[in-house]
C-alpha positions as CSV (number, residue, x, y, z in Angstrom):
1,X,-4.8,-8.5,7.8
2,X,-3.7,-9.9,4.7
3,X,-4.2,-13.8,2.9
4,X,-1.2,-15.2,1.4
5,X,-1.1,-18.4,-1.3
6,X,1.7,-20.2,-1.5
7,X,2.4,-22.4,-5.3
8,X,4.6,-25.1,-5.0
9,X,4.5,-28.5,-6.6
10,X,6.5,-30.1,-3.7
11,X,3.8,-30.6,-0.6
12,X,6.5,-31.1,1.5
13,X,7.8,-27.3,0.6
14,X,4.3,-25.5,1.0
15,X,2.9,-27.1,4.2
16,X,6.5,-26.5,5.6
17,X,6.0,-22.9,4.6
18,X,2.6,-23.0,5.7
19,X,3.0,-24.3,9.6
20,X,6.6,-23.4,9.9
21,X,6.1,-19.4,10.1
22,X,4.2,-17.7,12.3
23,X,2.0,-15.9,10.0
24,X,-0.2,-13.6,11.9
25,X,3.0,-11.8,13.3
26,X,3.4,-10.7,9.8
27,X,0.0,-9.6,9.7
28,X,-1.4,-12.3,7.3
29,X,-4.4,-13.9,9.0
30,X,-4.9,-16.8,6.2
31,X,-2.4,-18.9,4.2
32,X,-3.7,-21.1,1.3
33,X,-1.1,-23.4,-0.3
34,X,-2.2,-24.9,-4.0
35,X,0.2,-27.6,-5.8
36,X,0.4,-26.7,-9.1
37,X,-0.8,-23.6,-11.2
38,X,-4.3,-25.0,-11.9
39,X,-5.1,-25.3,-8.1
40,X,-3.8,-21.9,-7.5
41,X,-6.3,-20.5,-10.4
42,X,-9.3,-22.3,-8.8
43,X,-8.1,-20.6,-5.1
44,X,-7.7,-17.4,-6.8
45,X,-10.8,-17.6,-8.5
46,X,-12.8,-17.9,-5.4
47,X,-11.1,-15.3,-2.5
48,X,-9.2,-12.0,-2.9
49,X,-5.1,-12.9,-2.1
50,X,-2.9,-10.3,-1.1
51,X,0.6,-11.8,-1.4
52,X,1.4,-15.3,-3.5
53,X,4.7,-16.9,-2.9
54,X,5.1,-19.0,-6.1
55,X,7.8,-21.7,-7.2
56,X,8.8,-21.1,-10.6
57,X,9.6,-24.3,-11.8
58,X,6.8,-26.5,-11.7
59,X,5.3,-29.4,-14.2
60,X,2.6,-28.3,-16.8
61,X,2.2,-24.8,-15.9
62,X,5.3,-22.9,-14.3
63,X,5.4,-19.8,-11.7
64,X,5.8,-17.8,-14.9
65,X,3.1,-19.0,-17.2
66,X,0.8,-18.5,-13.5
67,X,2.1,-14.6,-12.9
68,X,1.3,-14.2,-16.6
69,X,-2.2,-15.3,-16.4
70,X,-2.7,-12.9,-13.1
71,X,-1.7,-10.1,-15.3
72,X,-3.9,-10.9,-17.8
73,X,-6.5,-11.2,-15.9
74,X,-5.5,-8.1,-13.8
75,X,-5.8,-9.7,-10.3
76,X,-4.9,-7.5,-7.6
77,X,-2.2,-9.1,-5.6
78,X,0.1,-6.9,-3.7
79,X,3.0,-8.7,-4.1
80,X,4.3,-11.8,-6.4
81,X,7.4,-13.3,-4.8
């Protein structure tokens, strides 16, 4: 099973996400949302994610600026989308 974060800075977009998919039938067992990039570096900080569904455009740090740090700091996420 695999843990997904979704990034968005519009609560309403990420806890639709969030309740509005039946996660575990895609084999993801645990879905964190975070609402900007700094909460999504605190959640990565403290688990292993496998997938993180990011916006891009987002106030003070964008999707971009986010995947960037990952990179730098070679996370392993299987997939950035």
């Amino acid at each position: 099973m695999m843990k997904l974060l979704i990034v968005d800075d519009q609560p309403s977009v990420s806890e639709g996400l969030k309740k509005g998919i039946v996660w575990e039938e895609l084999q993801i067992d645990e879905v964190f949302a975070a609402y900007n990039a700094l909460e999504a570096r605190e959640i990565l900080n403290s688990r292993p994610i496998d997938i993180m569904l990011c916006d891009i455009e987002m106030p003070v740090e964008n999707g971009l600026q986010l995947l960037a740090w990952i990179i730098l700091l070679r996370y392993l996420i299987v997939h950035f989308l």
